[in-house]
C-alpha positions as CSV (number, residue, x, y, z in Angstrom):
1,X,-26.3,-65.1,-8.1
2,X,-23.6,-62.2,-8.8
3,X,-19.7,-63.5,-8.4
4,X,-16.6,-62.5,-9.5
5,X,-14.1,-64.8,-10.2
6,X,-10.8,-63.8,-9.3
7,X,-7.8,-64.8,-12.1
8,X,-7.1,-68.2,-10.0
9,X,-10.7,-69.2,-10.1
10,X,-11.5,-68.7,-13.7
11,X,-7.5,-71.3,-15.0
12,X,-8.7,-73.4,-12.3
13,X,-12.0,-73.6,-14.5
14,X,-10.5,-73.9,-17.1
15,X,-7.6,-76.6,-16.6
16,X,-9.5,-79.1,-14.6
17,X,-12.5,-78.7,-17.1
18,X,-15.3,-77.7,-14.5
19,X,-18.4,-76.7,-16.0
20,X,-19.6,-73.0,-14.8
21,X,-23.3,-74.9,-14.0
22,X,-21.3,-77.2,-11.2
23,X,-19.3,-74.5,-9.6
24,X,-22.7,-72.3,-9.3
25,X,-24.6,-75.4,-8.1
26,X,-22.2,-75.3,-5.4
27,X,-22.2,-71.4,-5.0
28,X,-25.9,-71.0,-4.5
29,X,-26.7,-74.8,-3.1
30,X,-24.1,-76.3,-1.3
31,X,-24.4,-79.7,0.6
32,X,-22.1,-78.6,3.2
33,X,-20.7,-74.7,3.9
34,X,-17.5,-75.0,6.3
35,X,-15.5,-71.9,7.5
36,X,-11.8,-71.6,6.1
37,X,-9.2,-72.8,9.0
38,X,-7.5,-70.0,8.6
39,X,-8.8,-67.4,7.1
40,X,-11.9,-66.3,8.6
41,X,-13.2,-64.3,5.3
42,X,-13.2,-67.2,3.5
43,X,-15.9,-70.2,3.1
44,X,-15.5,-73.5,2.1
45,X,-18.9,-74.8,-0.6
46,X,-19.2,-78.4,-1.1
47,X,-21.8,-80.4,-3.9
48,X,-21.8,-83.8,-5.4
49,X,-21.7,-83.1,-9.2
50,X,-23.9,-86.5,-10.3
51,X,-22.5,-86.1,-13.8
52,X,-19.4,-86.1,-12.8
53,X,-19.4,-89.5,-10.4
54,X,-20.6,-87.6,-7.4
55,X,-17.7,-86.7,-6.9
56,X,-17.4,-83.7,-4.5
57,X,-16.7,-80.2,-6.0
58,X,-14.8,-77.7,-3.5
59,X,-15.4,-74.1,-4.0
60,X,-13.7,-71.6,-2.0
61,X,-15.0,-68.2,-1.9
62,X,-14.5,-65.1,-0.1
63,X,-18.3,-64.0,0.8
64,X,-17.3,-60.9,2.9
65,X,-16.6,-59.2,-0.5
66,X,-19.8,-58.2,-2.5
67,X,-20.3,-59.6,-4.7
68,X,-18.7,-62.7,-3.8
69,X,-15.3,-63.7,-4.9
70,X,-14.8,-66.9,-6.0
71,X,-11.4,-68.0,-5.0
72,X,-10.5,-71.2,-6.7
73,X,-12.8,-74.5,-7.2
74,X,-11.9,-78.1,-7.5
75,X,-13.0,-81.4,-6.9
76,X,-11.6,-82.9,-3.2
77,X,-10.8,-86.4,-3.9
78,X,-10.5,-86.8,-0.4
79,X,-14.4,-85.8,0.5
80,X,-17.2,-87.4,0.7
81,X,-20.6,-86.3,1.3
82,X,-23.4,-88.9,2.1
């Protein structure tokens, strides 16, 4: 899948040590897609990483713009995805 990652996305990467694969996992196979609250160009991606404690990655990512901007990514502590 073609992305660009804005400047945000890729430190975000970086400092919370998210591996590329997990963030694409998320990108191209999501568990759950939900729309942004409010903005209506952007989309909400969600996974469980299993080798990361299924915890659930968060990628946000604005799919109007081709090829997709990836806006930041983290893992919401506060989700959970059965």
């Amino acid at each position: 899948m073609d992305y660009v990652l804005t400047e945000h996305a890729r430190d975000a990467l970086e400092k919370r040590q998210i591996q590329i694969a997990w963030m694409e996992q998320a990108l191209t196979a999501p568990d759950v897609t939900e729309a942004d609250p409010v903005d209506a160009e952007l989309e909400h991606r969600l996974a469980r990483i299993p080798e990361f404690g299924h915890r659930v990655l968060r990628v946000i990512v604005n799919g109007e713009r081709t090829p997709p901007h990836v806006v930041t990514v983290f893992f919401d502590r506060r989700r959970v995805i059965p």
